[in-house]
C-alpha positions as CSV (number, residue, x, y, z in Angstrom):
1,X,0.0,0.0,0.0
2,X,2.7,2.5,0.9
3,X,4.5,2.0,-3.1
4,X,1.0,2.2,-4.1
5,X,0.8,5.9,-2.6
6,X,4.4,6.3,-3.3
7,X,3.5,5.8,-7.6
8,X,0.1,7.9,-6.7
9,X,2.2,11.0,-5.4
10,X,5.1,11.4,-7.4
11,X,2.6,10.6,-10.5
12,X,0.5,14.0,-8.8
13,X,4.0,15.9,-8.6
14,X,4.9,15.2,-12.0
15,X,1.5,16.6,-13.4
16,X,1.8,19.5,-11.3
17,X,5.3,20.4,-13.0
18,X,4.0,19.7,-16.6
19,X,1.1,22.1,-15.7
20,X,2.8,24.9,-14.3
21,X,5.6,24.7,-17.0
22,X,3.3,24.8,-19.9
23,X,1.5,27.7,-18.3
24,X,4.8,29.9,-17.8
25,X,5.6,28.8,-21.6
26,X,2.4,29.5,-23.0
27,X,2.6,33.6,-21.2
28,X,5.8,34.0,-22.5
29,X,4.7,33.7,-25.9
30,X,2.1,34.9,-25.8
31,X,3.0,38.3,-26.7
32,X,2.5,41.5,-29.5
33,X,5.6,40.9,-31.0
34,X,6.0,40.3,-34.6
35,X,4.4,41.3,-38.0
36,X,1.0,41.6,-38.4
37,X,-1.9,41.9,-41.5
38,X,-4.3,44.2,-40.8
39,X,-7.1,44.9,-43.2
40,X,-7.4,48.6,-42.2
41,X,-3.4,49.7,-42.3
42,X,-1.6,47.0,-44.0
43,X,1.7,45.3,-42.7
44,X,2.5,45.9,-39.5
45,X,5.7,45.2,-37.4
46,X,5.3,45.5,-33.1
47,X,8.1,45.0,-30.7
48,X,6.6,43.9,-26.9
49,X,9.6,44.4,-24.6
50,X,8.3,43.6,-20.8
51,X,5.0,45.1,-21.1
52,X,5.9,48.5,-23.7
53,X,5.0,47.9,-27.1
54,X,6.2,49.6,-30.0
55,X,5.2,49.4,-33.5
56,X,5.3,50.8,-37.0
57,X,3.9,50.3,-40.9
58,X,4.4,51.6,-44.3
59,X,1.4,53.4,-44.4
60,X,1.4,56.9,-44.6
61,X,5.0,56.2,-42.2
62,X,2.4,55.4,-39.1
63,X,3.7,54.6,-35.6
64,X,2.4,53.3,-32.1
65,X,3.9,53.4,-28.2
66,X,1.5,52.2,-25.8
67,X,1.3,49.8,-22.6
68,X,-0.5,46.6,-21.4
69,X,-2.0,46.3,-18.4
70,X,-4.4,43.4,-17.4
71,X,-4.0,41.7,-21.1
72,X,-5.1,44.8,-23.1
73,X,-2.7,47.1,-25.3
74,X,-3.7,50.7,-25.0
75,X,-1.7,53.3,-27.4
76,X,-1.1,56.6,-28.8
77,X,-0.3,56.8,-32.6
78,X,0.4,59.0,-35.2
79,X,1.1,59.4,-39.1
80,X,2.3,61.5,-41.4
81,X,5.5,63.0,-39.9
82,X,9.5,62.1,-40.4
83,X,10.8,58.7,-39.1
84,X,11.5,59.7,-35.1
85,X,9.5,62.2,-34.7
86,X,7.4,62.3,-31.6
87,X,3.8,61.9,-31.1
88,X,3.4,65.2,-30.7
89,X,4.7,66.6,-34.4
90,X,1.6,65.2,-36.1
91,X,-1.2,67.2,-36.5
92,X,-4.9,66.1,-34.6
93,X,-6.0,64.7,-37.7
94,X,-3.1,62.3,-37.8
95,X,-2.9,61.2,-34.2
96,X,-4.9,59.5,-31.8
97,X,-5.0,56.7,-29.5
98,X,-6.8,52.7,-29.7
99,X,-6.6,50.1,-28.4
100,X,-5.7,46.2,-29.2
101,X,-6.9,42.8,-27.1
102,X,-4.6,39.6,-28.1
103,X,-6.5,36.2,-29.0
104,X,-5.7,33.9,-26.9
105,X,-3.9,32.0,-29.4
106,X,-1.8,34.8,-30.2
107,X,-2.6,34.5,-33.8
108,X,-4.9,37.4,-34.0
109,X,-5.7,40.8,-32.1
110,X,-8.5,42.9,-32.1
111,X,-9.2,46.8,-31.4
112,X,-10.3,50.7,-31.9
113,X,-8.7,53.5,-32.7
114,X,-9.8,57.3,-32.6
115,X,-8.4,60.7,-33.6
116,X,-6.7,62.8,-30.5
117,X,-9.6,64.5,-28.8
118,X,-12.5,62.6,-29.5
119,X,-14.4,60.3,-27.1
120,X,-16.2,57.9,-29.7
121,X,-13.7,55.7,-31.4
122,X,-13.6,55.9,-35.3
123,X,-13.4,52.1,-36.6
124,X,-12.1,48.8,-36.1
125,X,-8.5,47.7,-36.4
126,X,-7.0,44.0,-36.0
127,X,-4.7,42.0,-37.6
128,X,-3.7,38.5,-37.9
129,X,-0.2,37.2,-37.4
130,X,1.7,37.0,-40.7
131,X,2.8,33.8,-41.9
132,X,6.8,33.1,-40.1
133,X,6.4,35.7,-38.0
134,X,7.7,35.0,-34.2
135,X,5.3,34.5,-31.5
């Protein structure tokens, strides 16, 4: 009886590692960084370092900073002004802040955007992972 509880617990420890392993390894990647598709602003390449993300795309040289805090991405970005320039350079009409929510695959994000000053938000924006892209 004792080996029989012996095979019982260490069979209960060994679960218990496998689950809390694949849970730190499924957070980890689990994250923003990568290029993206999206149907409203084309290609799309994001950096996640900790919980900052950073992103750009070709279109009209457009740019985001934001932060996540309890799984949601919220940003500021703008458009329309030379590669570095800050936030504040671009005119209202090309600025705003949105926000993005991860799938939980990781595969796909959804979101909002607005222009700076406004309470309603404009329009949709998500993406899907590109095809190769890290996780």
């Amino acid at each position: 009886m004792v080996s029989h509880m012996r095979k019982r617990t260490t069979m209960i420890q060994v679960l218990a590692v496998l689950l809390l392993a694949g849970c730190g390894k499924d957070k980890a990647s689990k994250n923003f960084s990568g290029t993206w598709d999206s149907a409203q602003w084309g290609v799309m390449a994001l950096v996640q370092s900790g919980t900052v993300v950073s992103g750009q795309w070709e279109y009209q040289n457009g740019r985001l900073q934001g932060n996540i805090v309890d799984g949601k991405l919220t940003f500021k970005w703008w458009q329309n002004v030379e590669p570095g320039a800050p936030y504040e350079d671009a005119a209202n009409a090309d600025r705003g802040d949105g926000y993005f929510i991860l799938a939980a695959d990781a595969q796909s994000f959804a979101g909002k955007w607005r222009l700076h000053g406004r309470d309603r938000w404009n329009d949709d924006w998500d993406a899907i992972r590109a095809l190769g892209s890290n996780r």
